[in-house]
Every structure is written in C-alpha cells, then in structure tokens.
Short mmCIF file of the C-alpha atoms (twelve columns), coordinates in Angstrom:
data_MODEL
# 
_entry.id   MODEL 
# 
loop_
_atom_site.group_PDB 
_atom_site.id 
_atom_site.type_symbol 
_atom_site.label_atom_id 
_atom_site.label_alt_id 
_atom_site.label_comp_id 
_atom_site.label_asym_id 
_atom_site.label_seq_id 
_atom_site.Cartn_x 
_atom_site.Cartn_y 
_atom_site.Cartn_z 
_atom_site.pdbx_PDB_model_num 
ATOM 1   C CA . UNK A 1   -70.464 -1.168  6.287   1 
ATOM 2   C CA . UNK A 2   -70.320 -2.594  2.715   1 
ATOM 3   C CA . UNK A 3   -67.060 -3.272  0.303   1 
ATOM 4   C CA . UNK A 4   -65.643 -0.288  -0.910  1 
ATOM 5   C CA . UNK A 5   -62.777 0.918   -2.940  1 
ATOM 6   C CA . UNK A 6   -61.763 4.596   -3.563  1 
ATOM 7   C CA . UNK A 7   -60.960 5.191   -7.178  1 
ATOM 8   C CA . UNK A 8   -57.438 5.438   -8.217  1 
ATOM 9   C CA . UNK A 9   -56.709 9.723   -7.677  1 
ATOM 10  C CA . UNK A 10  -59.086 10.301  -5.248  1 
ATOM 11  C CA . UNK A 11  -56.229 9.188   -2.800  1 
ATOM 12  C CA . UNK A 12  -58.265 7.798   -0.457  1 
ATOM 13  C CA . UNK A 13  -58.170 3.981   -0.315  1 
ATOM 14  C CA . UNK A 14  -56.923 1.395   -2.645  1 
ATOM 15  C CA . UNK A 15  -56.955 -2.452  -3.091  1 
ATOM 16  C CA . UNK A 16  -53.624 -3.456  0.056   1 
ATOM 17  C CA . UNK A 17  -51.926 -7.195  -1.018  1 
ATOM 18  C CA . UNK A 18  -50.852 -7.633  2.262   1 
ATOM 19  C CA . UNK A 19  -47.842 -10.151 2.763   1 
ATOM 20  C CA . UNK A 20  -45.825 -11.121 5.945   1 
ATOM 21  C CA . UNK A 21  -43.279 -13.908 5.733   1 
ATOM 22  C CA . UNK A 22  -44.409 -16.919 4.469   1 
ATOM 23  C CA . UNK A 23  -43.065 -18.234 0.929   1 
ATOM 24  C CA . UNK A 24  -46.633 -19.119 0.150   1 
ATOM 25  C CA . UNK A 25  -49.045 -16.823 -2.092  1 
ATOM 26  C CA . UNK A 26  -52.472 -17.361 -3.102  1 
ATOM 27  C CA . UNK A 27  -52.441 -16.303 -6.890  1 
ATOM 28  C CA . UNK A 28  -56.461 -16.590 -6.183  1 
ATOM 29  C CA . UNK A 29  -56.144 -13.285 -3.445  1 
ATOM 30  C CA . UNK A 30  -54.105 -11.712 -6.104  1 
ATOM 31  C CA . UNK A 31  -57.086 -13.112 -9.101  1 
ATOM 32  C CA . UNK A 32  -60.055 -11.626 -6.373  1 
ATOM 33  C CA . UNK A 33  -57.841 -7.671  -5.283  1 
ATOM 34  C CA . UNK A 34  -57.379 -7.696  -9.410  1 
ATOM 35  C CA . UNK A 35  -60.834 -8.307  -9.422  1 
ATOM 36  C CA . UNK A 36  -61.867 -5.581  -7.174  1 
ATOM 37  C CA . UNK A 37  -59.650 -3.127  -8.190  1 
ATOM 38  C CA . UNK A 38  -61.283 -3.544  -11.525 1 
ATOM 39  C CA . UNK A 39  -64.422 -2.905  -10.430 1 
ATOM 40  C CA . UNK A 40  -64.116 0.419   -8.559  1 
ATOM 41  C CA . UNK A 41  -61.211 1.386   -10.546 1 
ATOM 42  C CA . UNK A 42  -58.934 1.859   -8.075  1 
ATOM 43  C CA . UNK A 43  -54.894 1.317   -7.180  1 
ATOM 44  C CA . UNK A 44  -53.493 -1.633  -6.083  1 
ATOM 45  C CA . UNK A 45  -50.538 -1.851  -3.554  1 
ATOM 46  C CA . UNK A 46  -48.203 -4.689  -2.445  1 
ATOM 47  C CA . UNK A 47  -47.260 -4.771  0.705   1 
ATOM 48  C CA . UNK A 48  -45.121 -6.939  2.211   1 
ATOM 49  C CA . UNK A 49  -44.297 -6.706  6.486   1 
ATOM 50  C CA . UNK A 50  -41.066 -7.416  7.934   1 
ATOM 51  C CA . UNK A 51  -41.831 -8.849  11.118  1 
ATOM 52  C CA . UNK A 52  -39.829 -6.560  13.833  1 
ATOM 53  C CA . UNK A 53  -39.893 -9.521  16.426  1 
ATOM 54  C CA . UNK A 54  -38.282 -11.986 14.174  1 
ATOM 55  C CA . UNK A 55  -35.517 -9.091  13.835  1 
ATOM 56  C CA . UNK A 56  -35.227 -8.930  17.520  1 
ATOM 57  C CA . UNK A 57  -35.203 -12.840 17.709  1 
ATOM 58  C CA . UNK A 58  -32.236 -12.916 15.304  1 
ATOM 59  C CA . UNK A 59  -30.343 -10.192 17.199  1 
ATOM 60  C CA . UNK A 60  -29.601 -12.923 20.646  1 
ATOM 61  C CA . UNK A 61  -26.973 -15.451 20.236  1 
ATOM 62  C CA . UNK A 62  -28.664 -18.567 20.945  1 
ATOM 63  C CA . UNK A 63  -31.409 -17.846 18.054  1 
ATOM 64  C CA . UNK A 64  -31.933 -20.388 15.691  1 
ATOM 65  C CA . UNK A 65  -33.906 -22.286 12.476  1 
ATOM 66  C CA . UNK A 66  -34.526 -25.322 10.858  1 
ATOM 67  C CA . UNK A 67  -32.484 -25.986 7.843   1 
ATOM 68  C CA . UNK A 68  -34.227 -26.143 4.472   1 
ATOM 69  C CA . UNK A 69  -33.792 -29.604 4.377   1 
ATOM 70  C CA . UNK A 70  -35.746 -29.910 7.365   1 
ATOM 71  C CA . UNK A 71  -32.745 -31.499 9.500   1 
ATOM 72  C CA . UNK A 72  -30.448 -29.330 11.641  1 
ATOM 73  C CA . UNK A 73  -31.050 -26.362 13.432  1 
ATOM 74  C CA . UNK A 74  -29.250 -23.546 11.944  1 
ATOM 75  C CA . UNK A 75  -27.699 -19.785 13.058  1 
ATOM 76  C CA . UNK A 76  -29.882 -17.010 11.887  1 
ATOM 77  C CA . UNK A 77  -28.183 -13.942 11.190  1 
ATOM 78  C CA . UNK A 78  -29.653 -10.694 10.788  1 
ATOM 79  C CA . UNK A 79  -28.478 -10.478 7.845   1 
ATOM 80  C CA . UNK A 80  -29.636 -13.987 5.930   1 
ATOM 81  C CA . UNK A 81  -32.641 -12.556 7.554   1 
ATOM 82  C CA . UNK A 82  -33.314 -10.057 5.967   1 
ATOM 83  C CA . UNK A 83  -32.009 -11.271 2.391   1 
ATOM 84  C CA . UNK A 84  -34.541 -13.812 2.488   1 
ATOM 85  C CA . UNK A 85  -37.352 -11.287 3.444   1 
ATOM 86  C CA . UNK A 86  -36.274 -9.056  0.751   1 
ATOM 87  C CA . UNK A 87  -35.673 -12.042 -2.021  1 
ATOM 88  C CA . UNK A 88  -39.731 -12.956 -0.466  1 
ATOM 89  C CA . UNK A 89  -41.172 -9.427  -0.946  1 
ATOM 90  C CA . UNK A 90  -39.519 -9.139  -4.258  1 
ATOM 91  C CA . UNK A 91  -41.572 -11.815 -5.742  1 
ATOM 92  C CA . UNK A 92  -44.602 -10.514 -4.411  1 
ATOM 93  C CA . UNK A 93  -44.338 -7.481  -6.235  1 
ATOM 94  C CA . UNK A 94  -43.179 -8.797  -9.483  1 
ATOM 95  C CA . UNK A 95  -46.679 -10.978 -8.952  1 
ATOM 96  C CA . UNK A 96  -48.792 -8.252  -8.187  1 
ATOM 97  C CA . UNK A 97  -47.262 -5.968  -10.328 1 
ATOM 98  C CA . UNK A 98  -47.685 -8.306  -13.274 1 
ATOM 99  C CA . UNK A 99  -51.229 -8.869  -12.617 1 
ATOM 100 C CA . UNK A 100 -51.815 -5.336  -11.798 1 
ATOM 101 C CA . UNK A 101 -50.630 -4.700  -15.470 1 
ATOM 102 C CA . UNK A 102 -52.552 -7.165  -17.162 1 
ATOM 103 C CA . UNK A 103 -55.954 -6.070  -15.274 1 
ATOM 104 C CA . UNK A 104 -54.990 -2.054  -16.234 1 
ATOM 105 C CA . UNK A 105 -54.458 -1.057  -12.848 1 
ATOM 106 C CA . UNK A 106 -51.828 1.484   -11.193 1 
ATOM 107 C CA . UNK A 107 -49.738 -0.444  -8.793  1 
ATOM 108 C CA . UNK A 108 -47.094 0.717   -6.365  1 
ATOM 109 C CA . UNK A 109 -45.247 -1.605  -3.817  1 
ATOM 110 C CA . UNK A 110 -44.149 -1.063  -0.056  1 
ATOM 111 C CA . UNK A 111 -41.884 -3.101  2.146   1 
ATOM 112 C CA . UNK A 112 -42.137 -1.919  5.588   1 
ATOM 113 C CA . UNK A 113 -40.388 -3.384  9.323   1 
ATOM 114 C CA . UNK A 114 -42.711 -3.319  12.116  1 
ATOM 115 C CA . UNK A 115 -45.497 -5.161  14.170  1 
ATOM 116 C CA . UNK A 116 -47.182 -7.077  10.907  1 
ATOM 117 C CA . UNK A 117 -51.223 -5.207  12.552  1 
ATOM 118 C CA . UNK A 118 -49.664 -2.269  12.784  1 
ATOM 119 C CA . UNK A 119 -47.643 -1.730  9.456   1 
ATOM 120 C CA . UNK A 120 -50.935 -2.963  7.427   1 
ATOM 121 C CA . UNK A 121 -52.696 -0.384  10.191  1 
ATOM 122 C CA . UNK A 122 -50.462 2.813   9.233   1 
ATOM 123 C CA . UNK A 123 -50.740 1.899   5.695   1 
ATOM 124 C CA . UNK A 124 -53.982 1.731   5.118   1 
ATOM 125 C CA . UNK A 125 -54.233 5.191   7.326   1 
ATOM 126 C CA . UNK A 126 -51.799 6.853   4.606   1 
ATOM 127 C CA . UNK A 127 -54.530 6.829   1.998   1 
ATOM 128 C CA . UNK A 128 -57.719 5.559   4.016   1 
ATOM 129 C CA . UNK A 129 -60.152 4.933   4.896   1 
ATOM 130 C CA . UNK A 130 -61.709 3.185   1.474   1 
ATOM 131 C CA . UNK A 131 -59.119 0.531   1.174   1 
ATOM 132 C CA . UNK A 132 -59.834 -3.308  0.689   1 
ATOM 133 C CA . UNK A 133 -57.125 -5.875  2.224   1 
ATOM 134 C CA . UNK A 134 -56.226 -8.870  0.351   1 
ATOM 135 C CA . UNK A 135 -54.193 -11.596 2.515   1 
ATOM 136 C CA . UNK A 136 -51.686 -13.126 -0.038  1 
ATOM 137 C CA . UNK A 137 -51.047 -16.344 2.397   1 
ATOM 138 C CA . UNK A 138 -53.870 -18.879 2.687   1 
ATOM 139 C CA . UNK A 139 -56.011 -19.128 5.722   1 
ATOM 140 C CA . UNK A 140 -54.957 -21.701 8.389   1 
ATOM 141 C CA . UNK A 141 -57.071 -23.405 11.101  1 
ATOM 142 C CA . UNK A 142 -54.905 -21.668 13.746  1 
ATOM 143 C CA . UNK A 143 -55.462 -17.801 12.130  1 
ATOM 144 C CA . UNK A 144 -58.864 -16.738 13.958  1 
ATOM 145 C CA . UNK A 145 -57.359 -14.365 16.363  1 
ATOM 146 C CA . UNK A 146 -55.101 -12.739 14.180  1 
ATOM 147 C CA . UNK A 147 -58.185 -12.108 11.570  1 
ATOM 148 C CA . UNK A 148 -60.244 -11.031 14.676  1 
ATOM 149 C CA . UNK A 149 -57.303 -8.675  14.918  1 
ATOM 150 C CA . UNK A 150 -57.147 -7.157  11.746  1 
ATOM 151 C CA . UNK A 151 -60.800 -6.274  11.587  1 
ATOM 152 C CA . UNK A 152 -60.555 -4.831  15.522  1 
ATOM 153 C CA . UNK A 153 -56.743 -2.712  14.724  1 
ATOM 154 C CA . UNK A 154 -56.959 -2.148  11.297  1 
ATOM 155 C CA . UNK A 155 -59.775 0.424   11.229  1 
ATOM 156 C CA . UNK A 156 -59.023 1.749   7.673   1 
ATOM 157 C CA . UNK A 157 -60.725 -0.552  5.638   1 
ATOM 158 C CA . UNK A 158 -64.137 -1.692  4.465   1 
ATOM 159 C CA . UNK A 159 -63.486 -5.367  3.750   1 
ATOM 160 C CA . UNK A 160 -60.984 -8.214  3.920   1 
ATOM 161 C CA . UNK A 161 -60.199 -10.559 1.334   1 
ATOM 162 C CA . UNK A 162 -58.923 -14.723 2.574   1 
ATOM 163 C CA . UNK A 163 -58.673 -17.745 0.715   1 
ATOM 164 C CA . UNK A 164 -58.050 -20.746 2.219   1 
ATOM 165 C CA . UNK A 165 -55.344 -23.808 1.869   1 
ATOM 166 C CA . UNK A 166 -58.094 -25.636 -0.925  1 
ATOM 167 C CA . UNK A 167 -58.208 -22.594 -3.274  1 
ATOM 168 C CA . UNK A 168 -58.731 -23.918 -6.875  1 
ATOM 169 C CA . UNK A 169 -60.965 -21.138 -8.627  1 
ATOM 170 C CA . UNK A 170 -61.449 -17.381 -9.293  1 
ATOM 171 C CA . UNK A 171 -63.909 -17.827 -12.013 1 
ATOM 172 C CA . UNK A 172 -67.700 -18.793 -11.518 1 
ATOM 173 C CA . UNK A 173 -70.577 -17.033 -9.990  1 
ATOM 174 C CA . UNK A 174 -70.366 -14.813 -7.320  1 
ATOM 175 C CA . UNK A 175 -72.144 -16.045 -3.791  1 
ATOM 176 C CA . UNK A 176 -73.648 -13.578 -1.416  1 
ATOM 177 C CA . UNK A 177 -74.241 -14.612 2.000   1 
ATOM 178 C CA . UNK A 178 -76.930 -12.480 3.731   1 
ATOM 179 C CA . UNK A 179 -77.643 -13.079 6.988   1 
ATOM 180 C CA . UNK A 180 -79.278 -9.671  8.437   1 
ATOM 181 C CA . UNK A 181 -81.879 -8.324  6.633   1 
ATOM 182 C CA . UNK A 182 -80.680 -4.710  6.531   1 
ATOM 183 C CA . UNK A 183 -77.720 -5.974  4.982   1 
ATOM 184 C CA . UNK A 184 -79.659 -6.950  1.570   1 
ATOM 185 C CA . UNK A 185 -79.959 -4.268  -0.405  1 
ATOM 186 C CA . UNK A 186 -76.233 -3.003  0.478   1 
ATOM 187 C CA . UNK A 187 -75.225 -6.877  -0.150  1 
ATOM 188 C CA . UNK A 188 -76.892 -6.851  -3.679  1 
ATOM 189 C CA . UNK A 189 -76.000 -4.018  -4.741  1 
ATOM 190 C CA . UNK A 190 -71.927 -4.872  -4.105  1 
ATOM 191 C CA . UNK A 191 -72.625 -8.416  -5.443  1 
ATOM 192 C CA . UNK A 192 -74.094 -6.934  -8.842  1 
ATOM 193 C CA . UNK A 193 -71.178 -4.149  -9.335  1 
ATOM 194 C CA . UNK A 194 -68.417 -6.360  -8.700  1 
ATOM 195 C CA . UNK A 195 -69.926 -9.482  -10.933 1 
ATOM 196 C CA . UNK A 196 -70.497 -7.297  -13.776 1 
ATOM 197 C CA . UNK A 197 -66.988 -6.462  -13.888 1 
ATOM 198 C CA . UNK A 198 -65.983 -10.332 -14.621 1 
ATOM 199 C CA . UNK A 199 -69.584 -10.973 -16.291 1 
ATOM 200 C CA . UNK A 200 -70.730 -13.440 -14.143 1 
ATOM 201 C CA . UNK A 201 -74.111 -14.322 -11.930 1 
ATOM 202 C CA . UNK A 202 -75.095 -13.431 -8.652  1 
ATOM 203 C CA . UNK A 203 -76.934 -16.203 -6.352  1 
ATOM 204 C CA . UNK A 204 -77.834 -14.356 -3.622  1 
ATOM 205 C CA . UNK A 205 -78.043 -17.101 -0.272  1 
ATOM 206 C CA . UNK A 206 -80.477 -15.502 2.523   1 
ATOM 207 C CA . UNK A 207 -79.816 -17.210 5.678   1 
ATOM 208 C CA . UNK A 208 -81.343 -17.421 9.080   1 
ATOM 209 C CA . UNK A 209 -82.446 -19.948 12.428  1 
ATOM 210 C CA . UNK A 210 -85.981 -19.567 12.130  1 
ATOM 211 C CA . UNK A 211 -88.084 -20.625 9.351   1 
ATOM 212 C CA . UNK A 212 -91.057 -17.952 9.590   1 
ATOM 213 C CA . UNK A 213 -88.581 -15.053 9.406   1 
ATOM 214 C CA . UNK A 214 -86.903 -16.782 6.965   1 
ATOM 215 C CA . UNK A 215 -89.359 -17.187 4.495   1 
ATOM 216 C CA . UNK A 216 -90.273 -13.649 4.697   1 
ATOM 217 C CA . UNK A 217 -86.686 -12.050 4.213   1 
ATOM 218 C CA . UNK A 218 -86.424 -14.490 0.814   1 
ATOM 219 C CA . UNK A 219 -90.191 -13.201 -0.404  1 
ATOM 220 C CA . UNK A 220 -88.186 -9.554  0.245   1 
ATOM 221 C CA . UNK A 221 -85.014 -10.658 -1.225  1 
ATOM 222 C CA . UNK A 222 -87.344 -12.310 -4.284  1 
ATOM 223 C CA . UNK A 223 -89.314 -8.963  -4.687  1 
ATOM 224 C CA . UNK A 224 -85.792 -6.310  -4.703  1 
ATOM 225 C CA . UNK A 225 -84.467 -8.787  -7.300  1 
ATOM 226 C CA . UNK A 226 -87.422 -8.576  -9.473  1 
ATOM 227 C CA . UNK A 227 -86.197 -5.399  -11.372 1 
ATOM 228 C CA . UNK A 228 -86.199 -6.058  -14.865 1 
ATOM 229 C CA . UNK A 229 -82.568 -4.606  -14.685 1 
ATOM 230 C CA . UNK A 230 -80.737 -7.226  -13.126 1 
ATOM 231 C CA . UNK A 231 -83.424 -10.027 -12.461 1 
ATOM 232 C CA . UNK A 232 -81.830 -12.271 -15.869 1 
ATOM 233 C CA . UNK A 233 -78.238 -12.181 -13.559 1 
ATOM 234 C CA . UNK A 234 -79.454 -13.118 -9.957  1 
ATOM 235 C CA . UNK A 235 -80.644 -16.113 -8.616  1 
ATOM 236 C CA . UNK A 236 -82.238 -16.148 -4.528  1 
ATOM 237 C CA . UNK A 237 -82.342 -19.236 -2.384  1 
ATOM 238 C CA . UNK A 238 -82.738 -19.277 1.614   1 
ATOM 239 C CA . UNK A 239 -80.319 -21.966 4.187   1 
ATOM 240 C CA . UNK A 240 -81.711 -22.684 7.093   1 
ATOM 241 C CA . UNK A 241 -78.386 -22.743 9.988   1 
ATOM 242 C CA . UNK A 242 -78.474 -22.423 13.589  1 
ATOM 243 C CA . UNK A 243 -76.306 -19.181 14.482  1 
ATOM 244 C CA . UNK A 244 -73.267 -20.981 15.233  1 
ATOM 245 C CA . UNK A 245 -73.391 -23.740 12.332  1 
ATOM 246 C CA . UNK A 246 -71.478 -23.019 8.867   1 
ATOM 247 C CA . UNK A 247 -72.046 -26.156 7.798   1 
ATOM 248 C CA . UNK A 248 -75.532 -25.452 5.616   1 
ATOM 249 C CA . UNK A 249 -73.389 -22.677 4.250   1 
ATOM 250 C CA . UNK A 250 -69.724 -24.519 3.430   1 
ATOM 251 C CA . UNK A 251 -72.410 -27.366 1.903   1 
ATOM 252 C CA . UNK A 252 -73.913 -24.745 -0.122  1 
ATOM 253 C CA . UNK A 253 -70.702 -23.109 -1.404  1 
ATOM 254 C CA . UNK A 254 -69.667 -26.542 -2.441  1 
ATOM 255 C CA . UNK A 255 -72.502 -26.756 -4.949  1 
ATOM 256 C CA . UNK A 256 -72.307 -23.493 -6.423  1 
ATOM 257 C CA . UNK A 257 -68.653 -23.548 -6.616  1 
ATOM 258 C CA . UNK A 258 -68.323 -19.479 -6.867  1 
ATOM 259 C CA . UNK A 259 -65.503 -17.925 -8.083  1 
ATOM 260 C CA . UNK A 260 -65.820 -14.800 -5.440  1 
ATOM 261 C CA . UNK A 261 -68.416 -15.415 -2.068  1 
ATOM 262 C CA . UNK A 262 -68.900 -11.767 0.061   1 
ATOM 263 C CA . UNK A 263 -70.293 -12.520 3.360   1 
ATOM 264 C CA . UNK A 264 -70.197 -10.379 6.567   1 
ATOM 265 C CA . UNK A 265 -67.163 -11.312 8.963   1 
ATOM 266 C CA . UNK A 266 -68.519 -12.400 12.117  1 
ATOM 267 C CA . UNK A 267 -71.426 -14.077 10.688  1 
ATOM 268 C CA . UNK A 268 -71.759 -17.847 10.790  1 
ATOM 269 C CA . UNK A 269 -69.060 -18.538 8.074   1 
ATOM 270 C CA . UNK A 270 -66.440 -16.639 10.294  1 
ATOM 271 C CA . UNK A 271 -67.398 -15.934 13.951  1 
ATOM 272 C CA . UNK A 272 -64.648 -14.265 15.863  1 
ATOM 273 C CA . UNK A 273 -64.349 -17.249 18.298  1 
ATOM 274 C CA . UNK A 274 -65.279 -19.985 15.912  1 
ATOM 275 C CA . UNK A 275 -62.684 -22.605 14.459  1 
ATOM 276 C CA . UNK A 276 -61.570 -21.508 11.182  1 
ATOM 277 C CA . UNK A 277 -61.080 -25.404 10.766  1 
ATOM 278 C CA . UNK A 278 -64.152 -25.815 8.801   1 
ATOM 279 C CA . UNK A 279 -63.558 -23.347 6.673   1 
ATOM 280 C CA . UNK A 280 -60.444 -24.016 5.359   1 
ATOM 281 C CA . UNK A 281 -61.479 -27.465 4.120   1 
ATOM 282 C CA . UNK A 282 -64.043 -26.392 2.275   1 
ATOM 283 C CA . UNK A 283 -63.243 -23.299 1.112   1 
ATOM 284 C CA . UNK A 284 -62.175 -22.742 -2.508  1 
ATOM 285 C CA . UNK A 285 -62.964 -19.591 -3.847  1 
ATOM 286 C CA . UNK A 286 -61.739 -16.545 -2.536  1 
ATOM 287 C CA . UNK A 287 -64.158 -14.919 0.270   1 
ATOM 288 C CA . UNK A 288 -64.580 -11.060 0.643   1 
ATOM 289 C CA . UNK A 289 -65.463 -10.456 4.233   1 
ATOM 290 C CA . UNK A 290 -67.199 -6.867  5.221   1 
ATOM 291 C CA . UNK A 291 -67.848 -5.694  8.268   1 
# 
C-alpha cells in the first residue's frame, strides 16, 4: 500500500496528529501532516490520548511522581491528573490548529481516555480507512514495539509519520527509499505529488544486497524517470546494504539532508525487531513510513 489521504468531504480519512502524554512536540511532524494535508487536500485532526492506565494508577493510594524539580516523590491525584493532560492537549491543538490555518486546511481536535492503540485505532475507523498518522512526540530508542504496534492494531491508515529526537529540518528535497522493485512506480509517483506541493526535488535511492539485481532495478528506475514530465525534478542513485544494515541508508540521508524521506516500514531503515537506536541519531527530517 502507498501514502494516501482522502480529501477533505469525502469523509473518509484525514491527516491524525496523534499525541499521548508527553510535554514534548515535534513542530517538524506538525511541518510534514501540514505538508501532506496540503497535498491531497485533506482535513487535519489533533488528537490527543488520555492514557486510561495512568487514570487507574492515580486512583490507588500509594501512587506517586517525581516532582518537577526532579527531587521528591509526590501524590498524584486524579484530579492534577487530569488538569495537566488537559492544560497538554490544549496546546496541541492551539499548535495544530494554528498551522492548520496557515497551510488552508480544515482542522478539528479530539481528546479522548482510553488504551493510547486503541483510541488512535477507533479514530481513525470513524472516518477511515485513508487517514495518515503523524506522531507529535519524537521517536526514542526504546519505541520499536509500540510502532510495530500501531502498524499491526491500527488498520485504518496508509502511512505513519516519526521524527526523531535530532529533528532540525522540514525543508529540502524529498528522499525515497525503494527497496522492492514493485514498489517503484507507486513510490515515485507519491514522492512527485507530495514534492510538488512544497516545490522541491525528488532523489529517488534504489536499494538492495546484491549488486546484479541492483544494477538492473536502477537502469528501470533510470528509464520510468526519463519522462520529459518530471525527469528536470528527480534524481536516481542505488545503496548497496545487506538486509539488516541501515547504515548505507542513515549515511545517505545525512548527505542529502531531505526535508521529508518516505520509505516502507519494515524495510531496512525500520525493521520491526531492529533497534530504533540508529535511527534516532541520525535522523533529522521527518520520515513517512507506508506499509
């Protein structure tokens, strides 16, 4: 499946800005959903998930947190709880809602209380199934599962958008990782529409183990982007990268320094089992993962 937005009235998907508790937000997620929603014209939503279990936590007498300071353990009412989560998901919205202005998009915002999977899950099944995600907080080294998650429970969606702790930059030319060869004229095309809407270039980064096969899917990639329509806007290279190795890749990225990269999750930039710990050091662009 390739990245895919419904249009804003067909009620069928939108851009989700999906939040959950931590006081950090990328402003580069919120740059790349603007960017997206842009190109396929569709709604954005902020959403921001009241963990239920922290609820429950609260509700037993011996719960407790850390001070601000960072000293003393403190009581945690339900109800200084919940004012913080609201005071959080409040600023979301005034973010997104000011961006979603500025880019001319229709915005609505949502705070819901449940399992975090399974609030972004029903969401996204409300107007589905074209909807993009766009995780406000920054990637951490410990967050493979739950993204292994989302993409298994949260069926409703075509792609995922992450940045990472480094983000500096949603401005440059957009990367396209292909790694299967079926994959390249779906890739291109996406690459193309979404680039256009921010008027930047497309390098388009084949990728594969074997040299031989290789060299043939870049003569293929060389040949679709001949077409005098788009051949002044894209740019084709190949990385050679054993199957489990995102080095070559993270190298590459570094040198292009993209403002967007799309890449297939599960591919050698994000395996499902494979430390996000590279990644996030050398990520700094936001990445739009498909399936």
């Amino acid at each position: 499946m390739i990245a895919h937005v419904a249009a804003a009235g067909e009620r069928s998907g939108r851009v989700v800005l999906w939040h959950g508790g931590s006081p950090t937000v990328s402003r580069f997620a919120i740059d790349a959903a603007m960017v997206l929603g842009k190109t396929f014209q569709a709604e954005v939503e902020s959403l921001y998930v009241e963990d239920q279990q922290l609820f429950d936590f609260a509700e037993f007498p011996f719960a407790r947190t850390i001070s601000a300071s960072g000293g003393d353990w403190e009581p945690l009412p339900v109800e200084t709880l919940e004012r913080k989560m609201r005071a959080l998901a409040a600023a979301l919205h005034q973010q997104v809602a000011e961006a979603a202005s500025a880019a001319g998009l229709p915005c609505q915002s949502r705070v819901m209380r449940d399992d975090p999977l399974r609030a972004l899950s029903l969401a996204c099944a409300m107007n589905g199934p074209w909807n993009v995600i766009a995780v406000c907080e920054p990637l951490t080294a410990g967050d493979g599962m739950r993204l292994a998650n989302l993409f298994e429970q949260v069926r409703d969606t075509t792609g995922v958008i992450v940045t990472g702790p480094l983000a500096r930059r949603s401005e440059g030319p957009l990367v396209a990782v292909v790694e299967e060869f079926y994959r390249l004229g779906p890739m291109l095309k996406t690459a193309l529409r979404i680039a256009e809407t921010n008027d930047s270039q497309v390098r388009l980064c084949v990728v594969g183990n074997v040299a031989d096969e290789l060299g043939w899917m870049e003569s293929e990639a060389r040949i679709l982007c001949a077409d005098p329509e788009f051949e002044s806007r894209v740019s084709v290279e190949s990385v050679l990268a054993a199957n489990d190795d995102p080095a070559p890749l993270l190298d590459m990225l570094r040198v292009h320094k993209p403002g967007l990269a799309l890449a297939q999750y599960g591919g050698r930039l994000i395996a499902p089992e494979a430390s996000l710990r590279p990644l996030t050091r050398a990520l700094e662009c936001p990445l739009l993962l498909v399936r």
